[in-house]
C-alpha positions in Angstrom: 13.4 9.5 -33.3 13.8 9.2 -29.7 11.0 10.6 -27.6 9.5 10.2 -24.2 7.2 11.0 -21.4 8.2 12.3 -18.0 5.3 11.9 -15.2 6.0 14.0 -12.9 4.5 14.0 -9.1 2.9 10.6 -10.2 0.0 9.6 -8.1 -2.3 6.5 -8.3 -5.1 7.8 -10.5 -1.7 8.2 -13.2 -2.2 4.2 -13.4 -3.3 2.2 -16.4 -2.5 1.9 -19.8 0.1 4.3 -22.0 0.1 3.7 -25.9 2.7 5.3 -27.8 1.6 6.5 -31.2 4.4 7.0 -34.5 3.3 8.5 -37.3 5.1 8.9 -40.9 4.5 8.9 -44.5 4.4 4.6 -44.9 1.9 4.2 -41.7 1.9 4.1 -38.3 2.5 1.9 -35.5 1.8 1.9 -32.0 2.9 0.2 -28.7 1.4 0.5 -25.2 2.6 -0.6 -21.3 1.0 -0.7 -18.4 1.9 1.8 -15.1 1.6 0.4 -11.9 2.2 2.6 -9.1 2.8 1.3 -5.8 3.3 3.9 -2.4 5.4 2.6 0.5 3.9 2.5 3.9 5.0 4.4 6.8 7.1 2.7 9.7 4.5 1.1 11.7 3.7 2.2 15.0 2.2 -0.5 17.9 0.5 0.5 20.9 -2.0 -0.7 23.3 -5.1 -0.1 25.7 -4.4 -0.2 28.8 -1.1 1.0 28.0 0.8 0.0 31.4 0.3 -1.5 34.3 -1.0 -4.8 33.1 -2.1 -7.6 35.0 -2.5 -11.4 34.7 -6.5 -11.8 33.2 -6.8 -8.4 32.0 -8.1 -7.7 28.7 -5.7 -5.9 26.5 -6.2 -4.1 22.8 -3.2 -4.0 21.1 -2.8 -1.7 17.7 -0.3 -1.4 15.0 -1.2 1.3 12.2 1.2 1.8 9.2 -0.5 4.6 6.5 0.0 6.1 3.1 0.4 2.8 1.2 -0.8 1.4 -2.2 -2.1 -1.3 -2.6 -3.6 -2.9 0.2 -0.9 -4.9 2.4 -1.4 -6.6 5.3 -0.5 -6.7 8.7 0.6 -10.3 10.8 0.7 -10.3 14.2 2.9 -13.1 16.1 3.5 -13.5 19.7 7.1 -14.6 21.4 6.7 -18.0 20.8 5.9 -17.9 17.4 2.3 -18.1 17.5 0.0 -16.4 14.2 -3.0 -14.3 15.8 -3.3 -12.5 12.5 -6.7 -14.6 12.3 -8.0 -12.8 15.3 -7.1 -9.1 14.4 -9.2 -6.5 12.3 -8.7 -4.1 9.9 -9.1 -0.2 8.8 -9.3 1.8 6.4 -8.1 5.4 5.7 -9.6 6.1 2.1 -8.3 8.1 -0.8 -6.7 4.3 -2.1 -4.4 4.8 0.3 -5.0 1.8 3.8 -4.5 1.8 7.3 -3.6 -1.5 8.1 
């Protein structure tokens, strides 16, 4: 007996728990595994506010958005020399389980 199941279009409500049941005249046995489902985010895309013309002292916003991922990631931000200002960035989020990071 060889059977099994095609999910097609699989989306990230279709995870959890599978069980398998076989069934015959002496019993029946069952076995179950786990889907995780995972979505790739997109390239991300960096821009800031004020986009040119920047100046010594100026304050500057600078953004990096990558969407349409599961589950959460996270986004590091580094400047030339090496230097983590990950601590001093903030979030989003776009809903549906899916982030904006």
């Amino acid at each position: 007996m060889d059977v099994w199941l095609l999910v097609r279009d699989v989306r990230v409500a279709d995870q959890g728990r599978y069980t398998c049941s076989v069934l015959t005249n002496r019993g029946s046995v069952e076995l179950s595994t786990s889907l995780k489902v995972i979505a790739r985010y997109s390239d991300p895309a960096v821009w800031s506010v004020p986009e040119r013309n920047i100046e010594d002292d100026m304050a500057v916003t600078m953004f990096c958005q990558a969407v349409g991922g599961f589950p959460r990631g996270t986004v590091q931000w580094f400047d030339q020399y090496g230097t983590n200002w990950t601590r001093s960035a903030q979030d989003g989020r776009a809903g549906k389980g899916r982030r904006a990071l």
